[in-house]
N, C-alpha and C positions, 0 to 999 in steps of 0.2 A: 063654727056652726054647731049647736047642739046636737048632741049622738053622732057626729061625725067622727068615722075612726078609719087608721089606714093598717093595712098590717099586709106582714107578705103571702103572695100567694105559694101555694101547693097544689101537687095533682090533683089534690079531691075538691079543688075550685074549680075546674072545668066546666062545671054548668052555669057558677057564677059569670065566668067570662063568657060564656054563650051569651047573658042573659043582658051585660054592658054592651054587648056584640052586634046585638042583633039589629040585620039589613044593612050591616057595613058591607060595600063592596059588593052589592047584590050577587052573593053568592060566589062569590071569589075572594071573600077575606082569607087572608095566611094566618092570622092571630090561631085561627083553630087547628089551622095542621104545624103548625110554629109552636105550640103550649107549651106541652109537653116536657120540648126540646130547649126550651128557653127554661122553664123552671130550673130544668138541672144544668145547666152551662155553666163553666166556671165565668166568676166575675160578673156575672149578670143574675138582676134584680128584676121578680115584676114583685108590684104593688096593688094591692085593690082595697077601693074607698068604700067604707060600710056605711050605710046610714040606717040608725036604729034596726043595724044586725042584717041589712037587705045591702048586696054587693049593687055602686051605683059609677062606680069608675075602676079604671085599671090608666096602670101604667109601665113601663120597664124602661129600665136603665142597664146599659152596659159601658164596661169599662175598657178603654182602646187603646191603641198608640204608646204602649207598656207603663200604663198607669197616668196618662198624662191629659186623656177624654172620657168624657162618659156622652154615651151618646142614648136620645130620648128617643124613644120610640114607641107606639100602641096606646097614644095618650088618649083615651078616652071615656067620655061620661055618658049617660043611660039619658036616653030625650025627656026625662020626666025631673031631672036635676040638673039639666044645662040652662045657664044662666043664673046661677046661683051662686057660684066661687068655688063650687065643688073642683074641679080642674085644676084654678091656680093653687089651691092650697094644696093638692095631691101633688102639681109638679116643684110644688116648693118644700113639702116636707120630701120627697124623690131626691131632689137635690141635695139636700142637707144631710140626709142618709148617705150618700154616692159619699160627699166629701167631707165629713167623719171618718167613713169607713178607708177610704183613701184619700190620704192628706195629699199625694202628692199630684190629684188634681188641678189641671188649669186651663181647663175650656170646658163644654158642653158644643155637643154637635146635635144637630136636629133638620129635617127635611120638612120643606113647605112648598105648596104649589102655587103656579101663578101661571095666567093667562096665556095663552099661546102666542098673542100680540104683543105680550108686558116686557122687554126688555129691561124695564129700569132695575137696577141692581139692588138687591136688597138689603140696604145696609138702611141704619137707624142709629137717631143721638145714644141709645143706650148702646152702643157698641157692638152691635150683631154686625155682620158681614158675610159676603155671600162668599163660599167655598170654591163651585161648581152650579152649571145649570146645564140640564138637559131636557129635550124633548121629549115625551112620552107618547109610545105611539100602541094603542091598545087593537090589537087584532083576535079574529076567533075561528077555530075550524075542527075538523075533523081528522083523525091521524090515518082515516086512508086516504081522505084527501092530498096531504103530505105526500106520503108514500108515490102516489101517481101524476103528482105534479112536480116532485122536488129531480125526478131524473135530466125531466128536459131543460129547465129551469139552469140545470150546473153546466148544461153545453155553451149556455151563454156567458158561464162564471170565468175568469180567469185561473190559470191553474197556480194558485197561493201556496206556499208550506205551513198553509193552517196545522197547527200542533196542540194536541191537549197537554198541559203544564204538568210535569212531573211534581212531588213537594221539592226535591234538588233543585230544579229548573225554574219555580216560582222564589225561591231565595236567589238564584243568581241574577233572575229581573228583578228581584228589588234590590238587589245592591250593586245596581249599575243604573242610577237616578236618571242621569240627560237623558238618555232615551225615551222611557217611561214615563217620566215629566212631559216631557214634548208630546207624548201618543197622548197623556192623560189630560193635558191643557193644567198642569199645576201638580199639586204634593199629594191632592187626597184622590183614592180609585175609591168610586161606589160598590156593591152588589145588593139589590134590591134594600135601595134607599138606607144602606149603611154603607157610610163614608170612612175611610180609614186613610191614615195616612203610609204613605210607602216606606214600613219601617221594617225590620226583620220580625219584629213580634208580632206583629199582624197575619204573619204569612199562615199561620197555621187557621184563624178565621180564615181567611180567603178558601184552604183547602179543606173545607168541612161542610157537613148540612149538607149533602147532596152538591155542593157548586162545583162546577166544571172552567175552567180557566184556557183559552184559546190565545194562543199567541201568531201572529207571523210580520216577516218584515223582507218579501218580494222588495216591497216599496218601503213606504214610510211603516214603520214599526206599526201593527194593532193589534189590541188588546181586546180583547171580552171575555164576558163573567156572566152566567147563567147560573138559577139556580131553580127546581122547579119540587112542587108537591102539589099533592093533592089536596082540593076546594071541593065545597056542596056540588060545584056545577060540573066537576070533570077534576081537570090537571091544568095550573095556574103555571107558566113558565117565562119566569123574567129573567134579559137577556139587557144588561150594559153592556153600552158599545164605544172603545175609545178610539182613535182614529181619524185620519182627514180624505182616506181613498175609499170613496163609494164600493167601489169594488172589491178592493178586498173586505171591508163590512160584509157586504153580499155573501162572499165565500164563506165569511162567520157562521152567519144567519145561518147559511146552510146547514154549514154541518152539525150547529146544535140541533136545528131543528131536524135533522136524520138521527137523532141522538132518541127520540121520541119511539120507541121500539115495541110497545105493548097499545090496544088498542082504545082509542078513546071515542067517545062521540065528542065530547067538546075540550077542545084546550083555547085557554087563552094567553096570547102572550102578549105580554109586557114588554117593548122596546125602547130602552133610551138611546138615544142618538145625539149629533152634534144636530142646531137647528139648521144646517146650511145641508146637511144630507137627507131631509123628511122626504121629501119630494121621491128621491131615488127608491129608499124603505120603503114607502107604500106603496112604489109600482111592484117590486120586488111580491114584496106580501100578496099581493092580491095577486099576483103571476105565480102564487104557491098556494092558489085558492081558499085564501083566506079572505074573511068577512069582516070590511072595519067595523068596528065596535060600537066608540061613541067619541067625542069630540076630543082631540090632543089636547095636552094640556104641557106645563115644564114644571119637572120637579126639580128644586132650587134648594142646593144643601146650604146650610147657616153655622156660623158659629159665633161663639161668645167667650171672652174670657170673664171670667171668676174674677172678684175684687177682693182684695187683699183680704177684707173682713167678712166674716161669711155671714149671710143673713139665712138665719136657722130658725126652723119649727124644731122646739123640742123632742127629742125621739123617743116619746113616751106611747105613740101609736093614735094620738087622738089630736086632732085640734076643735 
């Protein structure tokens, strides 16, 4: 596409990304309280698409699983140059860039959504395959709400050894796989729609950015991973949930959400769950006076491996 250029972002694009941004997530986009904090992260890339010197996409790529994924994430383009190829050619020169820079590349990870009724698995001739799927269950309230609902709420909870994850304690769950595979339903643990796999290098992602890591195993071992900031509309607070005992979930829930300490008019959270436990979550939630949002939906982690020959955009900054 003529005048089409990509080059990396910096701080002083911030308005740029507001400006590909804007009305995502009605006011609960993370891209703006995430900026920042993604430009400087080791191993990770964002990108943004110029056209005739006006910023019209972005995207980021990180690299995961100690060199071995790069995962896509914030892929997006401005409503005034979608449908134009703006997108694929940002996520194709994105990739090309990623495995250049690291040869020792060999997947892509990326999250996509699909219907609350859609169970069909999402694999495709070209080799995609689904990772993981989880339910999303979008709730909204207030932190004194919390506060005077969540006491009575726990008399009902069982008494769990809910535990927040020391960094020691988080490498010694990942290097004890059966368990952790069994809680996680497979290799890879989410935290707000990045997928990693259970490997030692990962560990220090999991314990950065604000996330909070809850373990216990009364019953069957579970696992959650919050991690929260603040949005236009308040404090955005997402909560993966791994697990098969309602109840000890529950006891999760709780405690991050008593984790909520400073006042807010609105928080919204984001819960993933298994789909066989929705039902119990959203009694749960609304029994901690919270307000459903808007329609569940399953976000459905994907991956692809890389073919031997790499199909490259030039990295001269333009296509």
């Amino acid at each position: 596409m003529e005048g089409l250029r990509f080059r990396e972002a910096g701080h002083e694009d911030y308005p740029a990304m507001l400006r590909v941004s804007a009305g995502v997530h009605n006011g609960c986009d993370f891209l703006p309280a995430l900026f920042h904090r993604w430009v400087d992260q080791h191993n990770r890339t964002v990108l943004l698409a110029e056209l005739d010197g006006t910023a019209v996409g972005l995207i980021s790529t990180h690299i995961v699983d100690g060199g071995e994924t790069v995962l896509v994430q914030a892929w997006r383009v401005h409503p005034s140059c979608r449908g134009k190829g703006v997108g694929r050619l940002l996520r194709q020169y994105a990739l090309s860039q990623a495995r250049q820079q690291h040869p020792g590349l060999r997947r892509q990870r990326y999250s996509e959504n699909a219907a609350i009724f859609d169970s069909k698995p999402q694999t495709s001739a070209g080799g995609v395959r689904e990772v993981m799927r989880q339910t999303v269950l979008c709730f909204e309230g207030r932190s004194d709400t919390l506060v005077s609902n969540l006491p009575s709420l726990r008399h009902t909870l069982p008494t769990d050894d809910v535990t927040q994850l020391t960094p020691p304690q988080l490498r010694a769950l990942f290097s004890d796989h059966a368990p952790l595979q069994a809680a996680i339903g497979g290799h890879v643990i989410t935290s707000d729609c990045e997928g990693y796999c259970i490997t030692p290098s990962n560990v220090k992602l999991l314990d950065s950015g604000n996330r909070k890591v809850f373990a216990s195993s009364t019953r069957d071992l579970t696992i959650t991973v919050s991690h929260s900031y603040s949005v236009e509309k308040g404090l955005r607070y997402n909560i993966d949930c791994f697990g098969r005992d309602l109840d000890s979930v529950k006891a999760h829930l709780a405690n991050h959400m008593e984790g909520v300490t400073r006042a807010v008019d609105v928080i919204r959270f984001y819960i993933y769950v298994r789909a066989d436990l929705l039902e119990g979550v959203r009694r749960f939630c609304a029994g901690a006076g919270l307000r459903h949002v808007f329609c569940d939906r399953q976000q459905v982690l994907v991956e692809k491996d890389f073919e031997v020959e790499m199909d490259t955009i030039p990295l001269r900054g333009s296509a």
